[in-house]
N, C-alpha and C positions, 0 to 999 in steps of 0.2 A: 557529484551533485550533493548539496546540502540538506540537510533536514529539513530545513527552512524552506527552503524550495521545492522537495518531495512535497512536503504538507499543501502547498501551495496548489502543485499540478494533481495534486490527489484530493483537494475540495473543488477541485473543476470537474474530475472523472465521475464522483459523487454527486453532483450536481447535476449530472445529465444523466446520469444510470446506465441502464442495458449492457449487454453486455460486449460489445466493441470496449467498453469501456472499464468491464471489469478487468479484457486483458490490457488494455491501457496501466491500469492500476497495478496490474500485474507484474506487467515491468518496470513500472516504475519501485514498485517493493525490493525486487529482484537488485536492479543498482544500490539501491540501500543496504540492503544483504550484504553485497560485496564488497561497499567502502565503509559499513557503518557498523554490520553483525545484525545477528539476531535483535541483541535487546531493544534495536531502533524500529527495526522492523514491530516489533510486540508494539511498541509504547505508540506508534503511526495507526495499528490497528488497533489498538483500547480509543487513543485520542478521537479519531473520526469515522469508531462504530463501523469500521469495514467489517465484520463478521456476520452484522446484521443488513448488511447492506450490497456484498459482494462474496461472502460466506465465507472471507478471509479467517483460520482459526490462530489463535497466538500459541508461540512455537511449533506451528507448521512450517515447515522449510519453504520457499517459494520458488518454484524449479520452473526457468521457462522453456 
């Protein structure tokens, strides 16, 4: 998956809240993890205020 398209399906999961949706986001992070590293994962959670929003913190590992 691309960054581009993370951002994409993770302004949708943000967009409707709760928390079906925080694990939504959750895996989604998690594929980025895998093809992209950490620092993607950081800059996806600075970019669209997940910590404030789904309590994602930057350099937390994301383990599904």
């Amino acid at each position: 998956m691309t960054i581009d398209k993370a951002r994409e399906l993770l302004q949708t999961q943000v967009s409707m809240g709760g928390g079906y949706n925080r694990n939504g986001a959750k895996l989604i992070l998690a594929e980025i993890d895998k093809f992209h590293g950490q620092s993607a994962v950081d800059q996806l959670i600075n970019d669209l205020e997940l910590e404030s929003k789904f309590g994602f913190k930057m350099g937390e590992k994301i383990i599904v």
